[in-house]
LUMMARTI-982398 format. One record per residue: y, x, z of N, C-alpha, C in turn. Coordinates in steps of 0.05 Angstrom, whole numbers, plus 32768, in hexadecimal, padded with zeros to 4 digits. Atoms other than C-alpha are relative to their C-alpha. Example, Ala and Ser with C-alpha at 12.3 -4.5 7.8 and 13.67 -1.06 7.14 Angstrom:
+------+------+------+------+------+------+------+------+------+
:  n_v :  n_u :  n_w : ca_v : ca_u : ca_w :  c_v :  c_u :  c_w :
+------+------+------+------+------+------+------+------+------+
: 7FE8 : 8012 : 8000 : 7FA6 : 80F6 : 809C : 8018 : 8012 : 8000 :
: 7FE8 : 7FF0 : 7FFF : 7FEB : 8111 : 808F : 8016 : 7FF1 : 800E :
+------+------+------+------+------+------+------+------+------+
This chain:
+------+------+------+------+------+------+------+------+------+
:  n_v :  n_u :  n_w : ca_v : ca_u : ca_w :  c_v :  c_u :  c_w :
+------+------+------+------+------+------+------+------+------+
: 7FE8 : 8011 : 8000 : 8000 : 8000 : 8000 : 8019 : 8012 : 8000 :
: 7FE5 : 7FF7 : 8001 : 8046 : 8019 : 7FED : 8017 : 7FF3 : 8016 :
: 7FE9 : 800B : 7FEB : 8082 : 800F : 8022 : 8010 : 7FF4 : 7FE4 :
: 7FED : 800E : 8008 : 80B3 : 7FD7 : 8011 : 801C : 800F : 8006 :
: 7FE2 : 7FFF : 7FFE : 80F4 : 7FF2 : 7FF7 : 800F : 7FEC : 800F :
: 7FF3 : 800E : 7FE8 : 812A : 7FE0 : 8034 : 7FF4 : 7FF1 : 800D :
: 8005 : 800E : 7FE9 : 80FE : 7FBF : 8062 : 8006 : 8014 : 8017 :
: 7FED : 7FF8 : 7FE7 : 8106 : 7FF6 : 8099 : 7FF2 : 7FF8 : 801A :
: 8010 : 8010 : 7FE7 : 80DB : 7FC9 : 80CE : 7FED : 8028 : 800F :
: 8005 : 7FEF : 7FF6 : 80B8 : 800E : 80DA : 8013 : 801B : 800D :
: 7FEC : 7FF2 : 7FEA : 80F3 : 802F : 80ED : 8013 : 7FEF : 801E :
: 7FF7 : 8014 : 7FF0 : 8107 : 7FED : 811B : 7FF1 : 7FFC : 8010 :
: 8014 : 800B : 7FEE : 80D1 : 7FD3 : 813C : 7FF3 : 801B : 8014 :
: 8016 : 7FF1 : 7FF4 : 80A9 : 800D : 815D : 8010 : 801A : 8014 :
: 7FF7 : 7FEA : 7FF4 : 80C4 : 803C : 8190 : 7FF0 : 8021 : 7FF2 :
: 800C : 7FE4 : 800B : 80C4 : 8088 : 817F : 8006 : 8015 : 8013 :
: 7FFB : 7FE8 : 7FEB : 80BA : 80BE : 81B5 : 8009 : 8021 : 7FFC :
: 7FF5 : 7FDF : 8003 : 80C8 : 80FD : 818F : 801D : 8001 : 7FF2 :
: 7FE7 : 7FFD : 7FFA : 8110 : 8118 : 8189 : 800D : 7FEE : 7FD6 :
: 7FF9 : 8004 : 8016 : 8135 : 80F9 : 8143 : 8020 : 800E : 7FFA :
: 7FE4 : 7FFB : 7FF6 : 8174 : 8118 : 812C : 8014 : 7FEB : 7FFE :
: 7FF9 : 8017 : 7FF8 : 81A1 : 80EC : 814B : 7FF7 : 7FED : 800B :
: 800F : 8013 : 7FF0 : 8171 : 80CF : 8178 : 7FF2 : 801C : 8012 :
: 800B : 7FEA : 7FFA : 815E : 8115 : 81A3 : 7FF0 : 7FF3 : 8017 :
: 8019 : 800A : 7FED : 813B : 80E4 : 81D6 : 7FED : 7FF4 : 7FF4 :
: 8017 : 800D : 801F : 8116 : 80C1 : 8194 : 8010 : 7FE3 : 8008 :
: 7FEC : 801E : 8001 : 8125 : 8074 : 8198 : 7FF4 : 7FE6 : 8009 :
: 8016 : 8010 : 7FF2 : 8110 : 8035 : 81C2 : 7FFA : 7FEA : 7FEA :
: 8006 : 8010 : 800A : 80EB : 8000 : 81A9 : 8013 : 7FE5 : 7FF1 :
: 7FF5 : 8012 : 8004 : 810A : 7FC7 : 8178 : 801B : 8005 : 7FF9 :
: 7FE6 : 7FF4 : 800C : 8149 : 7FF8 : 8164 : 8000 : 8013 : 7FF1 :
: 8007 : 7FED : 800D : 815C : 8016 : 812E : 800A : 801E : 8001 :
: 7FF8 : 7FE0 : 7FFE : 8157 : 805B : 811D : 8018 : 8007 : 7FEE :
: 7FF3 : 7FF7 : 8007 : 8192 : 807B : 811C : 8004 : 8003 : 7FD2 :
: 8004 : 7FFB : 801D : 817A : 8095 : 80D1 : 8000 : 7FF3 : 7FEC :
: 800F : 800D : 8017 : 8168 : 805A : 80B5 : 8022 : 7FEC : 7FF1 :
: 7FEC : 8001 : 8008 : 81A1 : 804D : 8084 : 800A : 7FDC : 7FFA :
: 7FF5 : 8013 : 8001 : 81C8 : 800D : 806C : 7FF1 : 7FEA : 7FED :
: 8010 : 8011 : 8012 : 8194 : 7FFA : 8035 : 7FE6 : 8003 : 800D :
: 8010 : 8006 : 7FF5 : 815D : 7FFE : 8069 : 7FE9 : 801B : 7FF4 :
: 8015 : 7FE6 : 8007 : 8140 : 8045 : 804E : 800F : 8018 : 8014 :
: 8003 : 7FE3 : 7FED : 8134 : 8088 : 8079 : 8017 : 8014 : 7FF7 :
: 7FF5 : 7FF2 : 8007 : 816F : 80B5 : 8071 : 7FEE : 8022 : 7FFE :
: 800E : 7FDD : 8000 : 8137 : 80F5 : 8081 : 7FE7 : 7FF8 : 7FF6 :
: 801B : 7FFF : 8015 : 8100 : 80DD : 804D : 8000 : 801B : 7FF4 :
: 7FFB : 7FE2 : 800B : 80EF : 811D : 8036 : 8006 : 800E : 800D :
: 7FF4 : 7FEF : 7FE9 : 810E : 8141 : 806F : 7FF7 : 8014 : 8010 :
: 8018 : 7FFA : 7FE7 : 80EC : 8173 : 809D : 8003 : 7FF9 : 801C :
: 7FF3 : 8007 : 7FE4 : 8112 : 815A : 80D0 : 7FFF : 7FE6 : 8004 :
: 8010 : 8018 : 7FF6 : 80F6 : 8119 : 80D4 : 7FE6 : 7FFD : 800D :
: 8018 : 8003 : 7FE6 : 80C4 : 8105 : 8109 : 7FED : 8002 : 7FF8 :
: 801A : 8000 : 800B : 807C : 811B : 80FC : 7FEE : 7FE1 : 7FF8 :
: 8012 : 801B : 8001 : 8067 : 80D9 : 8110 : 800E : 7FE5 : 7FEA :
: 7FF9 : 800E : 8019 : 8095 : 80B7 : 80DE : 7FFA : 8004 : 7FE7 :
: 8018 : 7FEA : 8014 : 8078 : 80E1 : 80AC : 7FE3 : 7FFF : 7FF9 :
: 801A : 800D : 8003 : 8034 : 80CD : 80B4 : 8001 : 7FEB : 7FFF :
: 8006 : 8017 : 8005 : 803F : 8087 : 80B6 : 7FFC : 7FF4 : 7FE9 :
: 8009 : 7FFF : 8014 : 801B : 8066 : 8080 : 7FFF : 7FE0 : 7FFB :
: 8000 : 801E : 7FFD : 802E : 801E : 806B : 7FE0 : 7FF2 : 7FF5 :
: 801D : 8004 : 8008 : 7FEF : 7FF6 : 8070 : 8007 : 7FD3 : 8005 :
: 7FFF : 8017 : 7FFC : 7FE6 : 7FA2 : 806B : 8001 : 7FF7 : 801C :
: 7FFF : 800C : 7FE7 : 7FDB : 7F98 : 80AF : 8016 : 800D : 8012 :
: 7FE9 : 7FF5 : 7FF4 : 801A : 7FBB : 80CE : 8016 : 7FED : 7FF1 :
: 7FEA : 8013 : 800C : 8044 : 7F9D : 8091 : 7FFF : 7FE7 : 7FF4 :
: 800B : 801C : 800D : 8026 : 7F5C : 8081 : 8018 : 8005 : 7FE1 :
: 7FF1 : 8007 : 8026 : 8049 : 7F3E : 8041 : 801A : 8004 : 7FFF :
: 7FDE : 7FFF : 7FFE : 8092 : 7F44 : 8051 : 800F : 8012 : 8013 :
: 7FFF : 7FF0 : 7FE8 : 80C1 : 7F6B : 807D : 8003 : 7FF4 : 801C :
: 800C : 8005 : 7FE7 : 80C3 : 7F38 : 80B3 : 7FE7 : 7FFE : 8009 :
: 801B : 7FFA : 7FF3 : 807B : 7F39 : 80B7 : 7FFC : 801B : 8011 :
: 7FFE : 7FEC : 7FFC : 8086 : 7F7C : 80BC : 8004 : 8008 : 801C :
: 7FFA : 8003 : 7FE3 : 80AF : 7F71 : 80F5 : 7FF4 : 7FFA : 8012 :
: 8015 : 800E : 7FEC : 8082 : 7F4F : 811F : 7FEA : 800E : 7FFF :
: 8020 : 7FED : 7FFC : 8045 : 7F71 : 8110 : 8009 : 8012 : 8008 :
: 7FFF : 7FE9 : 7FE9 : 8063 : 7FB5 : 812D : 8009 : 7FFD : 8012 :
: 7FEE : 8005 : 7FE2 : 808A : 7F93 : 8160 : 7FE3 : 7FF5 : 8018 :
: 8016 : 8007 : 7FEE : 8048 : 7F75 : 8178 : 7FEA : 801C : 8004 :
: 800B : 7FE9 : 7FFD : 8025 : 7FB7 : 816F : 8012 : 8014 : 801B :
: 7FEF : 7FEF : 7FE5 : 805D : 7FDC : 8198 : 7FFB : 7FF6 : 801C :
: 8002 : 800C : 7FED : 8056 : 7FAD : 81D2 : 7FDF : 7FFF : 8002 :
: 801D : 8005 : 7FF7 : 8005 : 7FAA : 81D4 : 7FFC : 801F : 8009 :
: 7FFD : 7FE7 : 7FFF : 800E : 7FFB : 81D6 : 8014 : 800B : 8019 :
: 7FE8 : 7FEB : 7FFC : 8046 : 8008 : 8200 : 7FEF : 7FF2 : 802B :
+------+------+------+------+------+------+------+------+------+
């Protein structure tokens, strides 16, 4: 599965514990990352200086259902069954 241009739900929904720049504590749950720009894409795609673990994430059906509010919800319910 390919990520949906500007959805972004994976930079929103999911808290991130390692440092971002412009987020050197990483970022809590349900806010966005600093990075994530005005059309809802990663300003450090490509970057080395983006988070390993954003870096591996790998859009899959059941994280992004069909849309990006699905999106929403399915990692917001993931973050909270995890945290």
């Amino acid at each position: 599965m390919q990520c949906r241009k500007g959805c972004g739900a994976c930079c929103i929904a999911p808290s991130i514990s390692s440092p971002i720049p412009g987020m050197p504590n990483g970022k809590p749950a349900n806010t966005p990352c600093v990075q994530l720009d005005s059309d809802n894409l990663c300003k450090l795609f490509g970057d080395p200086r983006r988070p390993d673990v954003c870096a591996q994430f790998s859009a899959e059906a059941y994280v992004c259902g069909d849309n990006r509010e699905q999106a929403l919800i399915l990692l917001s319910t993931l973050e909270e069954s995890t945290s």
